[in-house]
Backbone bond lengths (Angstrom), bond angles and torsions (degrees), N, CA, C in turn:
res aa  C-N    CA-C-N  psi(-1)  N-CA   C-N-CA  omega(-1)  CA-C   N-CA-C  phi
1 X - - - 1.443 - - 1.531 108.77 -
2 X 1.057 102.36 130.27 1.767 116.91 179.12 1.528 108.07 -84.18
3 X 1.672 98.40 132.64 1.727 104.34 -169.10 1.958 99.43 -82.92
4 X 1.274 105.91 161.28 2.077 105.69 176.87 1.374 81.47 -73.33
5 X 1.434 132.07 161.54 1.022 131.03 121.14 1.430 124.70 -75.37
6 X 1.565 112.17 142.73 1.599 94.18 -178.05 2.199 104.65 -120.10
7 X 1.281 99.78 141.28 1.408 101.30 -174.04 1.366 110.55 -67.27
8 X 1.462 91.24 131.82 2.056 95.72 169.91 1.396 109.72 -145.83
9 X 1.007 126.00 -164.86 1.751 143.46 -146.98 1.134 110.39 -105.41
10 X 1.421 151.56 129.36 1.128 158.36 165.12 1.688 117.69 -29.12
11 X 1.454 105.35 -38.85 1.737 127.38 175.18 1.783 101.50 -55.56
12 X 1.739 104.63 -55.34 1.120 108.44 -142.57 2.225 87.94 -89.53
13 X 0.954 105.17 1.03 1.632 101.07 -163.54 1.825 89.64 -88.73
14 X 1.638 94.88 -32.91 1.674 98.76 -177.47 1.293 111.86 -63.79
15 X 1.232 105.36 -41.77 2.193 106.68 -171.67 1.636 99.61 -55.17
16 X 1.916 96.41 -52.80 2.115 85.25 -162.47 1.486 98.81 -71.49
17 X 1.477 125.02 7.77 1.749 102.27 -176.29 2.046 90.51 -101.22
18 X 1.215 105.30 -24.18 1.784 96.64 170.25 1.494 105.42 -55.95
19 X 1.534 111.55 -73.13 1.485 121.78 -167.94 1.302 103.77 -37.02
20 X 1.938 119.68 -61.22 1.641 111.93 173.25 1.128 113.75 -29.16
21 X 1.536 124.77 -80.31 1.275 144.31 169.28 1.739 115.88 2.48
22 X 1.598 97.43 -60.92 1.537 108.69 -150.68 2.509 73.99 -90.82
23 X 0.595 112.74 -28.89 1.935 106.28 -172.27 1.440 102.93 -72.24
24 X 1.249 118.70 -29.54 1.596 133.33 175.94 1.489 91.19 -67.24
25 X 1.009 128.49 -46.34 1.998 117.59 -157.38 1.761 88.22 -79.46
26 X 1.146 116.02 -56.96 1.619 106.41 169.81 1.146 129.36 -42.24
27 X 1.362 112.41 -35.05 1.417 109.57 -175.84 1.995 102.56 -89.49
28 X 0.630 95.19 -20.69 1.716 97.70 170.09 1.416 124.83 -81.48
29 X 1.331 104.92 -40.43 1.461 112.23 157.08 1.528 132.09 -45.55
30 X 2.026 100.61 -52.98 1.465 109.29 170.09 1.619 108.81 -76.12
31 X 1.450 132.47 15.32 1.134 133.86 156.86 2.028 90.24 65.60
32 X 0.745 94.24 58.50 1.981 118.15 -175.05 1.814 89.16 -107.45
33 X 1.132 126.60 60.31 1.899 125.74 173.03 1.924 98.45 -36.51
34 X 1.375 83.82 -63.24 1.810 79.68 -150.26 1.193 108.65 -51.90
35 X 1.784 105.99 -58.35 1.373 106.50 179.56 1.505 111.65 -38.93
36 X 1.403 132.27 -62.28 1.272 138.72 -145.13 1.776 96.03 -65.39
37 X 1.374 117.03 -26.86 1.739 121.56 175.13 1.721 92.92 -76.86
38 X 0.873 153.84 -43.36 1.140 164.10 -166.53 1.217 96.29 -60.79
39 X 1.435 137.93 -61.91 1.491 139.51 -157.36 1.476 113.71 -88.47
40 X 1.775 108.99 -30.38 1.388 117.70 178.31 1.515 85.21 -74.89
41 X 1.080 154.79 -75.27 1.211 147.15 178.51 1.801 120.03 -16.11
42 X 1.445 109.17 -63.95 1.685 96.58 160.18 1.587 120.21 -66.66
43 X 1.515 124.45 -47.18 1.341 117.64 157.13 1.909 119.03 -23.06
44 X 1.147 115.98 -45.09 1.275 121.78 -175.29 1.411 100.83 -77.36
45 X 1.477 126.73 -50.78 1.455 131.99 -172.21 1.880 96.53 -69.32
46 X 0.611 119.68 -45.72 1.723 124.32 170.82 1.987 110.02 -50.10
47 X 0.881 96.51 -45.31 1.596 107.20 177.36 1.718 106.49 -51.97
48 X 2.005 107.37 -65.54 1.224 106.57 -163.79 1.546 103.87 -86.52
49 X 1.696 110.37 23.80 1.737 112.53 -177.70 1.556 82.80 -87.13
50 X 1.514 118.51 -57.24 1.136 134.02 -139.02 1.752 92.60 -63.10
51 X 1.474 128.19 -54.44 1.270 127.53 -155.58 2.183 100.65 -71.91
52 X 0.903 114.09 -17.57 1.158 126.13 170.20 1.342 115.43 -76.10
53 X 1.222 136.07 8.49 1.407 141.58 -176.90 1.651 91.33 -90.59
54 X 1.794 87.39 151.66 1.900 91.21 153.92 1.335 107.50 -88.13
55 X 1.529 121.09 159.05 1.162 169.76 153.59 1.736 81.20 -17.75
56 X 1.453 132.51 113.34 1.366 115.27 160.52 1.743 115.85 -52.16
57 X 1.079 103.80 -23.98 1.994 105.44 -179.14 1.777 98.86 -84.72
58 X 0.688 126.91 -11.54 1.533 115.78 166.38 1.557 105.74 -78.82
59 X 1.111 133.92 -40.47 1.331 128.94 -143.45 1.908 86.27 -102.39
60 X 1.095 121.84 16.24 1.693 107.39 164.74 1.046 109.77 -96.36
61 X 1.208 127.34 -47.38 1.453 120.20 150.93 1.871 89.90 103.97
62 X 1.729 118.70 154.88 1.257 114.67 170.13 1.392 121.04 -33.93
63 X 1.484 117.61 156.04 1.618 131.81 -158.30 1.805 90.81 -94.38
């Protein structure tokens, strides 16, 4: 089953790729392999979310 994607903000794509970020060092720490391939895996899918964003200055649009 295919997940919706739902649209969000360049700000907010940064926080869940920190939070990933910082759950990945835990899970590497507790020596968790799979999981920890598992998260670099959305970490990576988060990356090519991120370059697919508009331009935050496009999206203000005329004054």
């Amino acid at each position: 089953m295919r997940m919706q994607r739902l649209l969000i903000d360049r700000s907010t794509l940064d926080l869940i790729t920190s939070d990933a970020r910082d759950f990945l060092n835990v899970l590497d720490a507790a020596g968790l392999l799979q999981a920890s391939a598992m998260m670099r895996d959305v970490l990576e899918q988060l990356a090519l979310d991120r370059l697919h964003l508009p331009d935050d200055t496009s999206e203000a649009g005329p004054n």
